[in-house]
N, CA, C and O atoms as a Maestro MAE file, in Angstrom:
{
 s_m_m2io_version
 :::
 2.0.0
}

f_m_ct {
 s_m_title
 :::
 protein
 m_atom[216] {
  # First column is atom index #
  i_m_mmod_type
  r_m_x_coord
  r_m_y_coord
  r_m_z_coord
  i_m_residue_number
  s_m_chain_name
  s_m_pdb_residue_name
  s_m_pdb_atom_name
  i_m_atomic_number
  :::
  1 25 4.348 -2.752 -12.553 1 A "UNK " " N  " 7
  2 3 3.563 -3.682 -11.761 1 A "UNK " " CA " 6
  3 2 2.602 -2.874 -10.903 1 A "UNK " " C  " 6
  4 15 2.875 -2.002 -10.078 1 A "UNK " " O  " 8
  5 25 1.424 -3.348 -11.272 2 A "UNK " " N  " 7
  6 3 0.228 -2.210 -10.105 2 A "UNK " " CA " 6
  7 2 0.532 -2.619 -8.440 2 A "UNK " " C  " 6
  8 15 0.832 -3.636 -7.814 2 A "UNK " " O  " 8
  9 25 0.334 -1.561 -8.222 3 A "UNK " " N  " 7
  10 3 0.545 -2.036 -6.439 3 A "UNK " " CA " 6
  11 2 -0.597 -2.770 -5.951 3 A "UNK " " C  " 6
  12 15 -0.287 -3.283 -4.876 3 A "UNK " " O  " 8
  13 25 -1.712 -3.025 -6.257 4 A "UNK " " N  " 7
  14 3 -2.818 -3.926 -5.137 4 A "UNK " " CA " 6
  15 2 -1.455 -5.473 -5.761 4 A "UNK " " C  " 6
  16 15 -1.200 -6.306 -4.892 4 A "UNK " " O  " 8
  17 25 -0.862 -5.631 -6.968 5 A "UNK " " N  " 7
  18 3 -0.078 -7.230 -6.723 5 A "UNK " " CA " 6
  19 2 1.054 -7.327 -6.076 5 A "UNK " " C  " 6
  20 15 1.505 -8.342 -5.545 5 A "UNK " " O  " 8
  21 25 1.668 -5.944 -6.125 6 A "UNK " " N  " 7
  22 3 2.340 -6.119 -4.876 6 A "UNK " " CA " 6
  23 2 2.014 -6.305 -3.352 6 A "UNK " " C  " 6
  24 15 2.730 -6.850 -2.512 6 A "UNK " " O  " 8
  25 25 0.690 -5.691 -3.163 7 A "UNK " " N  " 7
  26 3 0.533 -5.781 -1.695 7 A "UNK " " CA " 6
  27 2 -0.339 -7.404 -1.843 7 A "UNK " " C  " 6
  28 15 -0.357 -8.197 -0.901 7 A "UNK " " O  " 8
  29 25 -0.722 -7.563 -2.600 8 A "UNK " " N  " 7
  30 3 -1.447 -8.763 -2.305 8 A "UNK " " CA " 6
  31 2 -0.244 -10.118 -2.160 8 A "UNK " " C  " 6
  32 15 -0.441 -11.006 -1.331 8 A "UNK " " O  " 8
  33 25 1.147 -10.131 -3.185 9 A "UNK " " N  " 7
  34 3 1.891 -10.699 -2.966 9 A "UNK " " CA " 6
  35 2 2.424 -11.177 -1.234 9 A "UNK " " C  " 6
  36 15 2.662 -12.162 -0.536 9 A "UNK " " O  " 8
  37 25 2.394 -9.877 -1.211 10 A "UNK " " N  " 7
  38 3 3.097 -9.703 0.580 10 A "UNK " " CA " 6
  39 2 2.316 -10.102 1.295 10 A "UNK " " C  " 6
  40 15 2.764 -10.490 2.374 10 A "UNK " " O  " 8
  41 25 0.845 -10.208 1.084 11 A "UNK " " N  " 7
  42 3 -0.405 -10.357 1.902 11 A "UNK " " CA " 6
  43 2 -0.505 -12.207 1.735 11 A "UNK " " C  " 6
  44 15 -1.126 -12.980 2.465 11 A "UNK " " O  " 8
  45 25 0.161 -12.460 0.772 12 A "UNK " " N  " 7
  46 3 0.042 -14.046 0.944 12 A "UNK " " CA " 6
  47 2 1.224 -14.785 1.375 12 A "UNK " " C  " 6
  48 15 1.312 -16.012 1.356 12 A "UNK " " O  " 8
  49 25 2.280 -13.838 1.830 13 A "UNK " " N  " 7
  50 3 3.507 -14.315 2.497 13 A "UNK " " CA " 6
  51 2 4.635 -14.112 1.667 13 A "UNK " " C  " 6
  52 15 5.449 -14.929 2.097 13 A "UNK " " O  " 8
  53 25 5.187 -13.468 0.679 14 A "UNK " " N  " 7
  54 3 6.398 -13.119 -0.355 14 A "UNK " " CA " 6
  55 2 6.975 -11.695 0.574 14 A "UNK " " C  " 6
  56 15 6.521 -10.669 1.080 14 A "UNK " " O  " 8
  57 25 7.871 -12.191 0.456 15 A "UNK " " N  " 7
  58 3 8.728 -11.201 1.328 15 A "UNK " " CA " 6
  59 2 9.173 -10.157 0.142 15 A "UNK " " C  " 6
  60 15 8.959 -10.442 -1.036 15 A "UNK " " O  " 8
  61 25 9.895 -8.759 0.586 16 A "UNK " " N  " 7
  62 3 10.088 -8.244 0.290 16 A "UNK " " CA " 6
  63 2 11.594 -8.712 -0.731 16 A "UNK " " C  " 6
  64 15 11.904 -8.087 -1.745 16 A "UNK " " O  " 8
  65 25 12.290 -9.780 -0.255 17 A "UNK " " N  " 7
  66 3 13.730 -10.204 -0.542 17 A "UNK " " CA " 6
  67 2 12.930 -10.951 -1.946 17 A "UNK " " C  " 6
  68 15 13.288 -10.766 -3.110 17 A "UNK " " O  " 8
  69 25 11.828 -11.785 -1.528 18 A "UNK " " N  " 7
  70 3 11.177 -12.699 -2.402 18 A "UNK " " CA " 6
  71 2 10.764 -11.953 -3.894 18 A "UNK " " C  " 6
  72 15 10.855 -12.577 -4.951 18 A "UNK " " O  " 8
  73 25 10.439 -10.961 -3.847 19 A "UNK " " N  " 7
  74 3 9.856 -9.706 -5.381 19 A "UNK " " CA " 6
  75 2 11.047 -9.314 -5.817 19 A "UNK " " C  " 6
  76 15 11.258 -9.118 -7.014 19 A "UNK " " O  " 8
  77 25 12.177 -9.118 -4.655 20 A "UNK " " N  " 7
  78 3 13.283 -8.205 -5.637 20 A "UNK " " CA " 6
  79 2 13.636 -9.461 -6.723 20 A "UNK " " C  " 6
  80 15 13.454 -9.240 -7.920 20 A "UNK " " O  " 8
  81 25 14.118 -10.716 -6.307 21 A "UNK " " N  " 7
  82 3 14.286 -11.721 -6.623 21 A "UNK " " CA " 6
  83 2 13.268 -12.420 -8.164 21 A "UNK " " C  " 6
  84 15 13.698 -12.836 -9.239 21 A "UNK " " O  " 8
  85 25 12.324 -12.341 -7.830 22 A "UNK " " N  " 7
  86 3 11.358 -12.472 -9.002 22 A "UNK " " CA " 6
  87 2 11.147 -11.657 -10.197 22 A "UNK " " C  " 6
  88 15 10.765 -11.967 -11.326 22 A "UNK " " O  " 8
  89 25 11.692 -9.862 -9.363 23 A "UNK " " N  " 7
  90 3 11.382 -9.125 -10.386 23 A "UNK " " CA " 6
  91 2 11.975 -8.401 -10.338 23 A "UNK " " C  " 6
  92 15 11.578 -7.417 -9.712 23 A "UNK " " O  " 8
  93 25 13.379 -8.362 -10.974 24 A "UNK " " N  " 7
  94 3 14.192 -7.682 -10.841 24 A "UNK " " CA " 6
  95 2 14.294 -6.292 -11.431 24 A "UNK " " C  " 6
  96 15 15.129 -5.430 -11.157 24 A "UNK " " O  " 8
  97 25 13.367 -6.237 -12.226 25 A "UNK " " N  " 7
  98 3 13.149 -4.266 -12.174 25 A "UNK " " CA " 6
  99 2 12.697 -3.861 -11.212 25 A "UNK " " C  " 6
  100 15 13.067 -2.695 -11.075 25 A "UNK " " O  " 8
  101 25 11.840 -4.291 -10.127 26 A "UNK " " N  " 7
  102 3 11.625 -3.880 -8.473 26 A "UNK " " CA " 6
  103 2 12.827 -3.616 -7.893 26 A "UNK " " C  " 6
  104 15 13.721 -4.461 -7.942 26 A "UNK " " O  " 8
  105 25 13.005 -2.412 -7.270 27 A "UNK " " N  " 7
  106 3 13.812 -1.958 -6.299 27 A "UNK " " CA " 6
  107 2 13.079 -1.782 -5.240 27 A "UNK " " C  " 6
  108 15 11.881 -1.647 -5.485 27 A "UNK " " O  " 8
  109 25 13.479 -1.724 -3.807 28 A "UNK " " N  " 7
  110 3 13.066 -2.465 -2.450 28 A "UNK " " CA " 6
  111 2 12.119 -0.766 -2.531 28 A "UNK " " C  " 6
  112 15 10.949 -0.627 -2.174 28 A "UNK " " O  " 8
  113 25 12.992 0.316 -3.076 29 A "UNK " " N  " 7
  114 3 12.114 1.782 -3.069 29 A "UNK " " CA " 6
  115 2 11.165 1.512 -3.420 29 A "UNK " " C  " 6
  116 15 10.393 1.337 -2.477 29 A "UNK " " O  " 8
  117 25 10.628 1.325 -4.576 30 A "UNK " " N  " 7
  118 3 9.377 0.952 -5.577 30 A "UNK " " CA " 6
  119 2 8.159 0.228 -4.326 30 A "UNK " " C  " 6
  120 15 7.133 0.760 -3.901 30 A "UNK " " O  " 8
  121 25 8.700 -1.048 -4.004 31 A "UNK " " N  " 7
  122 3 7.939 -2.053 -3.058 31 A "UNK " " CA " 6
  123 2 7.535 -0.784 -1.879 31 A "UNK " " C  " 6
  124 15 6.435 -0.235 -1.925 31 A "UNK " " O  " 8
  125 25 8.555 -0.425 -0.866 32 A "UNK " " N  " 7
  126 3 8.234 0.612 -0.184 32 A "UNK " " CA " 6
  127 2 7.600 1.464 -0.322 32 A "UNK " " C  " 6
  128 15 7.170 2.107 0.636 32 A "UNK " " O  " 8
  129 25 7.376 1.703 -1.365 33 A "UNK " " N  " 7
  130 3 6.422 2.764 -1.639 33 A "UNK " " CA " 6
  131 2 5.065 2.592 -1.828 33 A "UNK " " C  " 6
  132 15 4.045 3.146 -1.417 33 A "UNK " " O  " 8
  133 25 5.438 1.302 -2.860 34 A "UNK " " N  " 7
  134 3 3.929 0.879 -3.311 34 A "UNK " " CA " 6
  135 2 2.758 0.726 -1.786 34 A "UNK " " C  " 6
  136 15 1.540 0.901 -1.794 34 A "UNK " " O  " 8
  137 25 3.666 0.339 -0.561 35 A "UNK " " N  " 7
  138 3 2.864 -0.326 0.634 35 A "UNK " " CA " 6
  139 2 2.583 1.001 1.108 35 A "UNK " " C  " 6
  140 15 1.373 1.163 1.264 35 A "UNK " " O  " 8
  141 25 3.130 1.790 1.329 36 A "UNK " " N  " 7
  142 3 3.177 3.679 1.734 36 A "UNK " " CA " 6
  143 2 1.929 4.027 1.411 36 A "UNK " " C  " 6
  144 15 0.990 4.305 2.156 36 A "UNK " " O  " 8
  145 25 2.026 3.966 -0.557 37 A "UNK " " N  " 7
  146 3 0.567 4.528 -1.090 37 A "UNK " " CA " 6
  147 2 -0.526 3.873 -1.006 37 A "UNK " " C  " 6
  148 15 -1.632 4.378 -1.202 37 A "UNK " " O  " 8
  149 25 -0.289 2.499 -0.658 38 A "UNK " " N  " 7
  150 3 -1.463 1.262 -0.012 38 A "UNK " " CA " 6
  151 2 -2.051 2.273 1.353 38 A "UNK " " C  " 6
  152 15 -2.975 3.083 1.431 38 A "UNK " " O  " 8
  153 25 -1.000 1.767 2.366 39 A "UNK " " N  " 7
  154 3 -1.196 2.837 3.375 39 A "UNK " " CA " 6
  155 2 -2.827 3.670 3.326 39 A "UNK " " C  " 6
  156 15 -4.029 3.704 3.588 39 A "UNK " " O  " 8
  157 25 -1.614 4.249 2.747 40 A "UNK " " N  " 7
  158 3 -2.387 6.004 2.775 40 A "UNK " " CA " 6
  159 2 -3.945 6.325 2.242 40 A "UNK " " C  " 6
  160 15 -4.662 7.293 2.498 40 A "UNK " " O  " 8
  161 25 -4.288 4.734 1.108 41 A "UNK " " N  " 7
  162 3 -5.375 4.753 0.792 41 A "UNK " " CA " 6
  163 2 -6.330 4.147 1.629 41 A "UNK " " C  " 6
  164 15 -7.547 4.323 1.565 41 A "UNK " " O  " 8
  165 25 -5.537 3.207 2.657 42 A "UNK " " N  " 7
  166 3 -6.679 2.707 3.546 42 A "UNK " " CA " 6
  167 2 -6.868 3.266 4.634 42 A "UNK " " C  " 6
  168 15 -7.515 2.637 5.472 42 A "UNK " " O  " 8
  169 25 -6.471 4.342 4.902 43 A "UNK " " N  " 7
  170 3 -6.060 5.206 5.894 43 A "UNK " " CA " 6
  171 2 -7.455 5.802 6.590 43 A "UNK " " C  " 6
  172 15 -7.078 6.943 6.856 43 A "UNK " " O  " 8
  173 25 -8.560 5.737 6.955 44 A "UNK " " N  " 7
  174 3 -9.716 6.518 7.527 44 A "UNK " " CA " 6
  175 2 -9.768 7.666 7.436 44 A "UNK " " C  " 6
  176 15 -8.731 8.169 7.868 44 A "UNK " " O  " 8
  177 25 -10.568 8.477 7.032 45 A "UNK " " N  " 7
  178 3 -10.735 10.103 6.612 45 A "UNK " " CA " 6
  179 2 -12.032 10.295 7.637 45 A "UNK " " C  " 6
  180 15 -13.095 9.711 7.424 45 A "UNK " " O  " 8
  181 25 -11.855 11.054 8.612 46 A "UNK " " N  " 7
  182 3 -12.897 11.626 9.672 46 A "UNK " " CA " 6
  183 2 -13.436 12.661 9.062 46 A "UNK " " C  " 6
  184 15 -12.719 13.658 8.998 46 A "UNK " " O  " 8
  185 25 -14.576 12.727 8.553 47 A "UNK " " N  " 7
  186 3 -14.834 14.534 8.406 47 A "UNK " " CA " 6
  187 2 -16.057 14.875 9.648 47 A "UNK " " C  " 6
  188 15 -17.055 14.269 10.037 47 A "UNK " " O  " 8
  189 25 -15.482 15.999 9.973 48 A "UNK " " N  " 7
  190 3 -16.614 16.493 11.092 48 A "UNK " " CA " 6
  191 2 -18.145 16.910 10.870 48 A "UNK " " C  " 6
  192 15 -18.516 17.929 10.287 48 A "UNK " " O  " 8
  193 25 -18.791 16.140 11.323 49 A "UNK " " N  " 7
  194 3 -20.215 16.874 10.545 49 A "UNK " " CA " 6
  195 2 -20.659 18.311 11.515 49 A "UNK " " C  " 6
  196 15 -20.437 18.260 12.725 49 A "UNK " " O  " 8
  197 25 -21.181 19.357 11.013 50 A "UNK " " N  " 7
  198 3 -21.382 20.559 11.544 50 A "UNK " " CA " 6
  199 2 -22.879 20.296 11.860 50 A "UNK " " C  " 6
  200 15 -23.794 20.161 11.048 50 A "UNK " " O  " 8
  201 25 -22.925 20.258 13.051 51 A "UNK " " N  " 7
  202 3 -24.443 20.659 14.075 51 A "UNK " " CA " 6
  203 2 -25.506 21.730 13.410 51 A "UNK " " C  " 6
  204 15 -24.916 22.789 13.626 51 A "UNK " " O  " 8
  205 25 -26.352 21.971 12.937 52 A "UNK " " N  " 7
  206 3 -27.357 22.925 12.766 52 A "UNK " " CA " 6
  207 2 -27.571 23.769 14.549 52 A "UNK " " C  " 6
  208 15 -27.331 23.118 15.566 52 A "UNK " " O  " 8
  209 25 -27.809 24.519 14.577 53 A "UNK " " N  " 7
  210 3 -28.675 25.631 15.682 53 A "UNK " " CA " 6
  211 2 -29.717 25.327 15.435 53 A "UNK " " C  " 6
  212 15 -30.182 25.757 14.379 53 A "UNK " " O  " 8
  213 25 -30.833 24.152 16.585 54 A "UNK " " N  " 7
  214 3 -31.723 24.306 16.297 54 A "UNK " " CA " 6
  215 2 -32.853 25.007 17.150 54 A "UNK " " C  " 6
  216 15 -33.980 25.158 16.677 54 A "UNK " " O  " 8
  :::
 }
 m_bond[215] {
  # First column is bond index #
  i_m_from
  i_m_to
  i_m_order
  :::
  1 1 2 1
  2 2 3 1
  3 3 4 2
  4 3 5 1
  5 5 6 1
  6 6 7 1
  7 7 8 2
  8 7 9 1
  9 9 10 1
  10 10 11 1
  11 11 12 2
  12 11 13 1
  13 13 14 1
  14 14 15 1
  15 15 16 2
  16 15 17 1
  17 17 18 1
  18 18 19 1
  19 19 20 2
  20 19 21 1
  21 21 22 1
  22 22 23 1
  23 23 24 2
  24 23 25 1
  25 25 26 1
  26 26 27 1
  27 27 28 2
  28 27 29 1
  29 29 30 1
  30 30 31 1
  31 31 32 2
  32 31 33 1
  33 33 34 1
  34 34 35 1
  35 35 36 2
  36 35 37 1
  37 37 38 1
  38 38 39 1
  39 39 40 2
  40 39 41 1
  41 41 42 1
  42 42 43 1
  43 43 44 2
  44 43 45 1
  45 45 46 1
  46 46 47 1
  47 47 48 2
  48 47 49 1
  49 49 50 1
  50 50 51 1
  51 51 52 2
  52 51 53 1
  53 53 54 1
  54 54 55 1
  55 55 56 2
  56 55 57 1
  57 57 58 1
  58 58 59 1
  59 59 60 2
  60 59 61 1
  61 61 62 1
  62 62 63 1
  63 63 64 2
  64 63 65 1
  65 65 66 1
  66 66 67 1
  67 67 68 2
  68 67 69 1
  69 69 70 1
  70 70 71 1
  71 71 72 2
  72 71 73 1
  73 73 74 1
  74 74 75 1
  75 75 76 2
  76 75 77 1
  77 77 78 1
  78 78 79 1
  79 79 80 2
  80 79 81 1
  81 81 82 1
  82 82 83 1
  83 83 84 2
  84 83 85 1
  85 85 86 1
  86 86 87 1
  87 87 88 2
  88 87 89 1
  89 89 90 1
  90 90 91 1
  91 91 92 2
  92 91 93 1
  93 93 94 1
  94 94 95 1
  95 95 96 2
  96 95 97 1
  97 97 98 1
  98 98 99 1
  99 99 100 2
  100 99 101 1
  101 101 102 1
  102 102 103 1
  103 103 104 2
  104 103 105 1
  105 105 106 1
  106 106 107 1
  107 107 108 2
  108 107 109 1
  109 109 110 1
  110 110 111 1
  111 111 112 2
  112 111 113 1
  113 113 114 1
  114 114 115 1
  115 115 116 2
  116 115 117 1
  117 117 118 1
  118 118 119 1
  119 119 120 2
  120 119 121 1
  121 121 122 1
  122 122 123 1
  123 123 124 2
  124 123 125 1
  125 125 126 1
  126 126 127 1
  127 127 128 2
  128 127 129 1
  129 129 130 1
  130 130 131 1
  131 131 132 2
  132 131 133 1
  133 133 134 1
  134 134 135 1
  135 135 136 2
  136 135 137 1
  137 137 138 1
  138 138 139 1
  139 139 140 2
  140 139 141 1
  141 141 142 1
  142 142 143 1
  143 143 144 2
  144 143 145 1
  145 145 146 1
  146 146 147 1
  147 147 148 2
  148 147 149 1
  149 149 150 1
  150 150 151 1
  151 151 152 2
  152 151 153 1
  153 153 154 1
  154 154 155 1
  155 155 156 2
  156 155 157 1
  157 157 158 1
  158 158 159 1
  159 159 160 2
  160 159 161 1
  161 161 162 1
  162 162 163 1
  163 163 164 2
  164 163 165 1
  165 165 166 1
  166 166 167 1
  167 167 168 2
  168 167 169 1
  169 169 170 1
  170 170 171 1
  171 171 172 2
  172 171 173 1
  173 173 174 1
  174 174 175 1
  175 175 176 2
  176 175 177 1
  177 177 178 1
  178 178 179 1
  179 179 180 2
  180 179 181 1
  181 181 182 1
  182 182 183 1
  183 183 184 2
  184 183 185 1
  185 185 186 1
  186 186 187 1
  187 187 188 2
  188 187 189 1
  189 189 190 1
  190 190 191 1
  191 191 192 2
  192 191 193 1
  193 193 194 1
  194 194 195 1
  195 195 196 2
  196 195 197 1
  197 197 198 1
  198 198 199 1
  199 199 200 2
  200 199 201 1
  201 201 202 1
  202 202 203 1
  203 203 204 2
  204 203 205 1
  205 205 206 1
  206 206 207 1
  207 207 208 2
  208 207 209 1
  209 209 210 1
  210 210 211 1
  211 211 212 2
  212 211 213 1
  213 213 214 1
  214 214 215 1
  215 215 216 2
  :::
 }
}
């Protein structure tokens, strides 16, 4: 199962109890994770821009 349907599941109110239940090859790890690597992709990346000497 790709993770944007898992997070979108959860994003429309399906609980975590609600997927194990539906899909029982999901383990609560899998779900946890999938939201982790959600996470991490929406996560903001700062890069510093370097000043010239002018």
């Amino acid at each position: 199962m790709p993770v944007h349907q898992i997070v979108r599941m959860m994003a429309n109110g399906d609980t975590v109890e609600d997927l194990l239940a539906e899909y029982p090859y999901l383990s609560r790890e899998d779900i946890m994770a999938s939201l982790d690597y959600a996470a991490g992709l929406a996560e903001e990346q700062v890069t510093p821009i370097e000043v010239a000497n002018l």
